[in-house]
N, C-alpha and C positions, 0 to 999 in steps of 0.2 A: 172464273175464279180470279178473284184477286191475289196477286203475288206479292210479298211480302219483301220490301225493301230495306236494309239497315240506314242506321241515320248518316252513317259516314256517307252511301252514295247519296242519298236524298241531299245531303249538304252539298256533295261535290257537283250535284246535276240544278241544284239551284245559284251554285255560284260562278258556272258555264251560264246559265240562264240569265242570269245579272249581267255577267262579261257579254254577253250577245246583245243585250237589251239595249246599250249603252249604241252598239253599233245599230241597230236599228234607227235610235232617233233623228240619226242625220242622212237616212237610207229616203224618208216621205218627201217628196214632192207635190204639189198637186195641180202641175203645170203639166197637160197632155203633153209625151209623145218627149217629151225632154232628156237627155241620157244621164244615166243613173252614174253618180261619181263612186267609185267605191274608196272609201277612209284607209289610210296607214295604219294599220297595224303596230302597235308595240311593243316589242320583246326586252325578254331581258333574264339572266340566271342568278342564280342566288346561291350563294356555300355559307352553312351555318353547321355548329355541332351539338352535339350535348354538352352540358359546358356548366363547372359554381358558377354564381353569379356572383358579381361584386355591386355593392349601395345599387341592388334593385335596375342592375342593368345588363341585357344583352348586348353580347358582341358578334354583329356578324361579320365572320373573313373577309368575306367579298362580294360582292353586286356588283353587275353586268349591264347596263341599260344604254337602249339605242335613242330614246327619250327621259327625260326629266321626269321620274315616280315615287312612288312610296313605300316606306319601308315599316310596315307593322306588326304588331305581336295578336294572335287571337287567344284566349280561352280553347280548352281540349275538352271534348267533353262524347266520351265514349269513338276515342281515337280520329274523330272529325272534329276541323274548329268550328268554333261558335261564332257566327255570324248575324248580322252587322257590325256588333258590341266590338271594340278592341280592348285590350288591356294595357296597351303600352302610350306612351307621348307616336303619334304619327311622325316620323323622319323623313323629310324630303330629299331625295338621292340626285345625284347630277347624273345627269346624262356620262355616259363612258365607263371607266372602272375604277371601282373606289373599295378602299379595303380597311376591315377594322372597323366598321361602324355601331357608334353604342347607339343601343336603342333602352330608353327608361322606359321601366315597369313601372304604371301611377294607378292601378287596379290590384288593389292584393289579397277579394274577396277567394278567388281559389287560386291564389297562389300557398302552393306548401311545398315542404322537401319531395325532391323527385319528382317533383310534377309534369305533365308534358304539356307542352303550349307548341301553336304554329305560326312561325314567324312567316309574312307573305309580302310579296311584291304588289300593290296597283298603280294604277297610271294616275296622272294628275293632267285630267282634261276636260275639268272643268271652270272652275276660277282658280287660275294656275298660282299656287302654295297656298291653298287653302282644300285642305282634307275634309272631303263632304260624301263620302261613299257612308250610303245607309240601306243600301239593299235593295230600294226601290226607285231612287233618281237617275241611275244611270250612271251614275258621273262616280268616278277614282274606283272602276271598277278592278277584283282582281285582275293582273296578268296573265297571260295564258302564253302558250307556248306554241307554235305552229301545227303541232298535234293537239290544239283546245288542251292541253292539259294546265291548272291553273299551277304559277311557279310559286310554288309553297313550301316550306320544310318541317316535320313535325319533330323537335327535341326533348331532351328531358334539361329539366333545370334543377342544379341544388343549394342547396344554402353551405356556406362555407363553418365551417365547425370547429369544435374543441372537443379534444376528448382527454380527461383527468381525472385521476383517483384520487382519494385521500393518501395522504403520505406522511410519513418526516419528513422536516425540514433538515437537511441533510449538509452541510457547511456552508450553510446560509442559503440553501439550495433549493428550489424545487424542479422538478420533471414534468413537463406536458408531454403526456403519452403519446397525442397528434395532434396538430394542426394541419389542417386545410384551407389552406387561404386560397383565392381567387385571383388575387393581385401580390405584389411584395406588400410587406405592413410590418406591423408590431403586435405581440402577444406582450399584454400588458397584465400585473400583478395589481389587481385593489383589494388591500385590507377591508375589514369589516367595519361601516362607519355605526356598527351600535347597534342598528335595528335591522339588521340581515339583509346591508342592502351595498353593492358597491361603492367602495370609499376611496380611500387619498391611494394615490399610485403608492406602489412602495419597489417596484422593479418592472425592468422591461427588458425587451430583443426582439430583435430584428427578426421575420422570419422572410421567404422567398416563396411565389406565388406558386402554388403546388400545396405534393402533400411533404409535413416536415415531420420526422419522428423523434422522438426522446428529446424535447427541445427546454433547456437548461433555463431559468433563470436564477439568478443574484438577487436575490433580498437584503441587501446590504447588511447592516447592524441591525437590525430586529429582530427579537427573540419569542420564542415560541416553545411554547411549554406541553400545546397540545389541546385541540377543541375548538381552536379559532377558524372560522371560515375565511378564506379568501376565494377570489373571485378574478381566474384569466378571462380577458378581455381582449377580442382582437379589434385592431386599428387596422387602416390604409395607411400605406405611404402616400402622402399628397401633400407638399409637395416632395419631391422625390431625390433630397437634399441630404439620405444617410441619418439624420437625427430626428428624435423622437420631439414634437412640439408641441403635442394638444396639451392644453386646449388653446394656447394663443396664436399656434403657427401652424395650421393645419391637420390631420393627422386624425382623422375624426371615427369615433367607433366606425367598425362595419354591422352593416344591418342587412339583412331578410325580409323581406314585405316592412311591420311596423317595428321588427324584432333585432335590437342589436343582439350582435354574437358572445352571448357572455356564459360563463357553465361557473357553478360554486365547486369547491370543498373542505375539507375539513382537516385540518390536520391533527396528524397522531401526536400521542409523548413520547418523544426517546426512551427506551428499556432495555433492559440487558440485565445477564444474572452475571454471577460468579460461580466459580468453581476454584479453591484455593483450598489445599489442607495445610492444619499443623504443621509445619516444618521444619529443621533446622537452617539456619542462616550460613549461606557457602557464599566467600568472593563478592558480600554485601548483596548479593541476590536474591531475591525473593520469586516462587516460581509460580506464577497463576494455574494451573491445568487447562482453566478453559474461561475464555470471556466469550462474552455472547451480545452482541448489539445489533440494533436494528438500522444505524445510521452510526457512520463516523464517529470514534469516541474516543478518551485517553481515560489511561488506567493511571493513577496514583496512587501514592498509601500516605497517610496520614498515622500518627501516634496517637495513644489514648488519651485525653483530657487528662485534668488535674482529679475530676472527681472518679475517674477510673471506668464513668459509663454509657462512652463514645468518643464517638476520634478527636481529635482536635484540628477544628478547622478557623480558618480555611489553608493553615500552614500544612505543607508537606514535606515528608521526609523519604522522599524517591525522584526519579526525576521522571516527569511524565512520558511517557509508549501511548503514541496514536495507534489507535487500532482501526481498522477497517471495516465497515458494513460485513455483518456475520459473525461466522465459530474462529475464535483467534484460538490455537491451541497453545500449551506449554511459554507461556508468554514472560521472557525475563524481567524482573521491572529493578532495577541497580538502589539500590538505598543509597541514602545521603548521609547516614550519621549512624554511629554504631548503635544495633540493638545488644539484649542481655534475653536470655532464658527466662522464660515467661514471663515477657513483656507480648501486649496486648498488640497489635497491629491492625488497622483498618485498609483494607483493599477497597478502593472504592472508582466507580466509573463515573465519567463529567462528560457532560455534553459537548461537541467542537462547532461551536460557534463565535461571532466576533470576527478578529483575525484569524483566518486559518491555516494551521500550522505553528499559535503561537498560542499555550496555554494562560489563561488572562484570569483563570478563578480568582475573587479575591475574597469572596463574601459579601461583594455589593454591586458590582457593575453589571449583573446580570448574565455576564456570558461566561461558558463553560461551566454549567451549572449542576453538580452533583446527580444522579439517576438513582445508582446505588450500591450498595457498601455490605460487605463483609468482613469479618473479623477472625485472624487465625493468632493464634499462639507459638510464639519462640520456642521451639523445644531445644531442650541440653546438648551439647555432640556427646556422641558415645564412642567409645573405646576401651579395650583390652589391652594385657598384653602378658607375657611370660618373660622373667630373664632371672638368671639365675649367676650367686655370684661365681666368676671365673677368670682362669687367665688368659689377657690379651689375646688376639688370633691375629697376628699379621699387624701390632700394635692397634688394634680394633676393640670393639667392644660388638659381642655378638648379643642380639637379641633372638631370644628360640621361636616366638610367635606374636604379631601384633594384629589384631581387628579393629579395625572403626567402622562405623556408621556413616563416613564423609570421610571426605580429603584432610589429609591432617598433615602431621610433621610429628616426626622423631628426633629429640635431642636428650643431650649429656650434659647437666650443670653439678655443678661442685655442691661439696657439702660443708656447710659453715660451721661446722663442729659442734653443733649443738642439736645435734637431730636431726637439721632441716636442710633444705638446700639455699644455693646462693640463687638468687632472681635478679632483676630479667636474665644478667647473661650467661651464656651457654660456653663449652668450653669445646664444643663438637661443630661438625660442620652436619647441618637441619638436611634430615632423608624425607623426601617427601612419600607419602603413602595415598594409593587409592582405595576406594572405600572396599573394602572384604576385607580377606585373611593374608598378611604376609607373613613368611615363615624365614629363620635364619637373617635376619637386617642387620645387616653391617655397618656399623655405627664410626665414622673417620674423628681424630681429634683435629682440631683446627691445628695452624700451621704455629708453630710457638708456643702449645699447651702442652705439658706433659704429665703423665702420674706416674706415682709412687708406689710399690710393693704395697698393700694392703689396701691402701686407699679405698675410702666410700666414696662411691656416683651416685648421681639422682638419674635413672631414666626417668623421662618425660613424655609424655602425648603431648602437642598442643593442635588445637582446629586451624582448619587453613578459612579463614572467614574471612580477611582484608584483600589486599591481590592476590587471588588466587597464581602459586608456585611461587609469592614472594615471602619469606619468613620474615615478622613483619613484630612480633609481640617485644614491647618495652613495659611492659608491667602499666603504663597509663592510657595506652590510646584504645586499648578494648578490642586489637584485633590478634588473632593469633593466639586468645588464653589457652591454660592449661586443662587438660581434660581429667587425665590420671597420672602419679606417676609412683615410684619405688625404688627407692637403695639398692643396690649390691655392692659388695666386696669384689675389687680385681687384682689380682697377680701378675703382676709386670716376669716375665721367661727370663730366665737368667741372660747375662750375654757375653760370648766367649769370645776371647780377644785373642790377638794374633800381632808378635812384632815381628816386623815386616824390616832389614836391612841388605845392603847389597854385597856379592864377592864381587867385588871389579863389574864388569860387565859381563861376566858370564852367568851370574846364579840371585837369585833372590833366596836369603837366609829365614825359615821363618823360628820362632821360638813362642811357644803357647800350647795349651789343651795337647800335654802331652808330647810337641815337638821342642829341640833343642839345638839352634844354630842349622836345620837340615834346608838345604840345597833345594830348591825348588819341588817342593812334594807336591804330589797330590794328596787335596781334604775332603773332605764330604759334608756338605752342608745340609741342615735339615729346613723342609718348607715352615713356615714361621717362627723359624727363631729369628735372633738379631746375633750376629756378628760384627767384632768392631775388627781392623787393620790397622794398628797404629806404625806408621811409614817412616822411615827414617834413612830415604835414600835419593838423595839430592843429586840431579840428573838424570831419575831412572824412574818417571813417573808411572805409578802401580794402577792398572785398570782392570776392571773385572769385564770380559767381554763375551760376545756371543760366538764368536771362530776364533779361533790363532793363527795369534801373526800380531806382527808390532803395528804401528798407528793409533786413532783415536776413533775411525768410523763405525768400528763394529763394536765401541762401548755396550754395556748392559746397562741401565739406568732405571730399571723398576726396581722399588727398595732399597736404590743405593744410591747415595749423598758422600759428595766431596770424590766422587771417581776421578780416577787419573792424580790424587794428592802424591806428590815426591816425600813430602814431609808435613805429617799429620795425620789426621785419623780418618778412616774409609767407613763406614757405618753400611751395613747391607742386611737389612729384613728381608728375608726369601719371601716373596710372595706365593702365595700357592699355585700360580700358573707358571711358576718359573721352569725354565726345561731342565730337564732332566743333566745336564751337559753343560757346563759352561766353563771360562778358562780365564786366568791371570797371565800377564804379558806387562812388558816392558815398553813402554811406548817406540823406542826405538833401538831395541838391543833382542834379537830374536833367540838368543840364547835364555833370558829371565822368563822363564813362563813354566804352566803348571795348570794342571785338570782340576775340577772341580765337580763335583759328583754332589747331583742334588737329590735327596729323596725325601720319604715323609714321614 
């Protein structure tokens, strides 16, 4: 029965048969009886790995040799190498230990990715550095090792790669998903030179010998609108001076058998929607809901043209918001210049390209380049209100209920006698309102206005549009307008007066509402009226306070002007929070004092 042998041991038992043969031919004599010399042996180890290759060459770690040998690559061919044939340039090795030796691949008929090849040791004993092992001379046969086993390594080898998708070009940007390079080098950017074939560099970087991920290049100034192929290219560093020089200074593609390392793709257009409704204009804001981009972008708004039937560009009237790759939600974009109610407005997204971080639209330079636009409409601000005419509360003007739609402002201007009111200015100090329902607003007069029994007001709304919480409306700069407003009629509360003079130091006299020259009474004040004190007691300054007892610390000062007067007039509007309790004294005579009884 014949026994069936694989070709790996057939290989390995003809390549012991070769290594034997070689010692054979210097074993014949044909001198009787003469003593047989037996030949030195040559040893030697070998460490090699799997391993990229870099331009078509192996690297082995280290070799070991006790003699001067060789150092070659074979063809794999069903996990045995291919013999005589080599695939690589022959490396002659010195004698001792030597490490890091490239050996060139110059057969690249079955070289491909992942291939496995074995790299072998033989001797050089025949016409010493001339590699003549062919299978049957004898001569540079493999190595063997004292156990005949021949010193050989079987590896895989790969080809060093790129891997990239199409993309945006992303702020002048693109992403190599991986590189695997073999040595340090360059991943290099070529444009398209026309006919789908790598052209003029247009960026590059450094990469380091390994694998690199998410590896960034700079496309400088060139723009891309979408559809263009380009084409990463990986380079060696050679020489290994930090800067990129090919093609005059080295730096030369890397290649695979006949194959530089080069992958295309394609780049996309930048796109993005809008989402932006009708709105009213608040604090010159304008509020997108939702932007949506695929790469880096700015949001601007642009106004309507002249002929009314798109934006006008390339001027804008907001100041540009970079947005970032993705869903930007509720996105503030600030206007530049006052809009009006139903005026047209263009939302519109531009590409960041150019310098980035510096919007460069102009309509001609190419970068920052419009994507796309949406158009929303100014709507009116709204607002209610109720007020009804009446008298003062705490010299106020009460409004019963106000609504808006937005932040607004409440104010008081005069009426020019003619119907209408007096504009811009106000005679009130401006209550700001948030957007729902406020009820009961209390309306203050500036400091130095006053009104008259009967007098007409103008309530007014006006929009809080310009700084928001600054009252801001002069009738020309368009911020701040009026929304709604309406006259009432107000009644200024009678006001009861009181003379106020001194008995010596014992007594404050008062005379008014009923009293006549009495001695320090008590009175009874009611919450929002006005009481006046006209004082006429020089040395004995009159203070309306919070405890009794003479000084000045425990004055009462809400609603009340000119406290503590010796001579002249006390003016005191009860506020509605005032306590119940409070008392007149003599700054310094503890006999002049008197209760005050406040109610409502």
């Amino acid at each position: 029965m014949i026994k069936e042998l694989n070709l790996k041991v057939l290989m390995k038992r003809a390549l012991l048969g070769i290594a034997a043969s070689s010692l054979l031919f210097t074993a014949c004599n044909t001198e009787e009886d003469e003593e047989m010399m037996e030949p030195e042996m040559a040893t030697g180890m070998l460490t090699v790995s799997d391993q990229t290759i870099s331009q078509n060459t192996i690297v082995v770690s280290n070799v070991n040799l006790d003699q001067n040998g060789w150092l070659v690559v074979h063809a794999s061919e069903e996990d045995a190498p291919v013999v005589p044939e080599i695939i690589s340039e022959p490396v002659l090795v010195e004698a001792g230990d030597n490490s890091d030796i490239e050996i060139p691949i110059i057969d690249f008929e079955n070289l491909s990715e992942d291939a496995n090849v074995w790299v072998m040791l033989h001797t050089d004993d025949g016409e010493l550095g001339v590699y003549e092992f062919d299978g049957a001379n004898g001569l540079d046969a493999p190595l063997t090792t004292e156990e005949g086993e021949i010193v050989m390594t079987e590896i895989e080898i790969s080809a060093p790669s790129v891997t990239v998708n199409n993309q945006v070009v992303n702020e002048n940007m693109v992403t190599i998903e991986e590189v695997n390079a073999a040595v340090d080098g360059w991943i290099v950017i070529h444009e398209d030179d026309g006919d789908g074939n790598p052209g003029p560099v247009i960026g590059q970087t450094f990469v380091e010998a390994g694998t690199n991920s998410d590896v960034m290049i700079d496309l400088g100034s060139a723009t891309f609108s979408g559809g263009e192929m380009l084409f990463p290219m990986l380079h060696i560093e050679s020489p290994a001076d930090g800067e990129y020089g090919f093609p005059d200074n080295g730096d030369g593609p890397e290649v695979f058998g006949n194959n530089i390392i080069v992958v295309g793709f394609e780049t996309e257009a930048p796109s993005g929607s809008i989402t932006a409704a009708n709105q009213i204009i608040q604090g010159n804001t304008l509020i997108a809901n939702e932007l949506t981009v695929n790469a880096t972008a700015w949001v601007v708004v642009h106004a309507s043209n002249e002929a009314g039937d798109g934006p006008q560009v390339p001027e804008i009237i907001s100041t540009p918001v970079q947005l970032e790759a993705g869903s930007n939600t509720d996105v503030e974009i600030e206007l530049t210049e006052t809009v009006a109610a139903d005026d047209v407005l263009y939302v519109m997204l531009h590409t960041e390209n150019g310098t980035v971080g510096e919007y460069e639209f102009d309509g001609a330079n190419g970068f920052d380049g419009p994507v796309t636009t949406e158009s929303i409409t100014v709507q009116a601000p709204t607002g209610t209100f109720t007020a009804n005419d009446q008298t003062l509360t705490n010299g106020n003007v009460v409004v019963e209920s106000i609504t808006v739609g937005q932040p607004s402002w409440v104010v008081i201007h005069r009426d020019n006698g003619m119907g209408s009111f007096v504009a811009p200015g106000i005679i009130s100090e401006p209550v700001a309102l948030e957007t729902g329902t406020s009820t009961d607003v209390e309306i203050s007069f500036s400091d130095g206005e006053t009104v008259e029994d009967g007098e007409t007001l103008w309530i007014m709304l006006h929009n809080d549009n310009g700084v928001v919480g600054e009252y801001e409306f002069d009738g020309a700069n368009n911020f701040d307008n009026p929304i709604t407003f309406s006259d009432i009629e107000v009644s200024t509360a009678s006001t009861v007066n009181y003379d106020v003079t001194n008995d010596g130091a014992s007594a404050y006299q008062f005379t008014g509402n009923g009293l006549t020259n009495v001695s320090n009474p008590d009175i009874t004040l009611v919450r929002g009226e006005t009481y006046t004190f006209t004082v006429n007691a020089s040395g004995h300054p009159f203070y309306i306070n919070e405890t009794q007892g003479t000084g000045s610390s425990n004055a009462y000062n809400n609603g009340v002007t000119n406290n503590g007067a010796q001579s002249g007039t006390i003016t005191f509007t009860v506020p509605s929070d005032a306590p119940n309790t409070l008392f007149y004294n003599c700054e310094f005579h503890s006999s002049m004092t008197g209760t005050i009884t406040i109610t409502d």
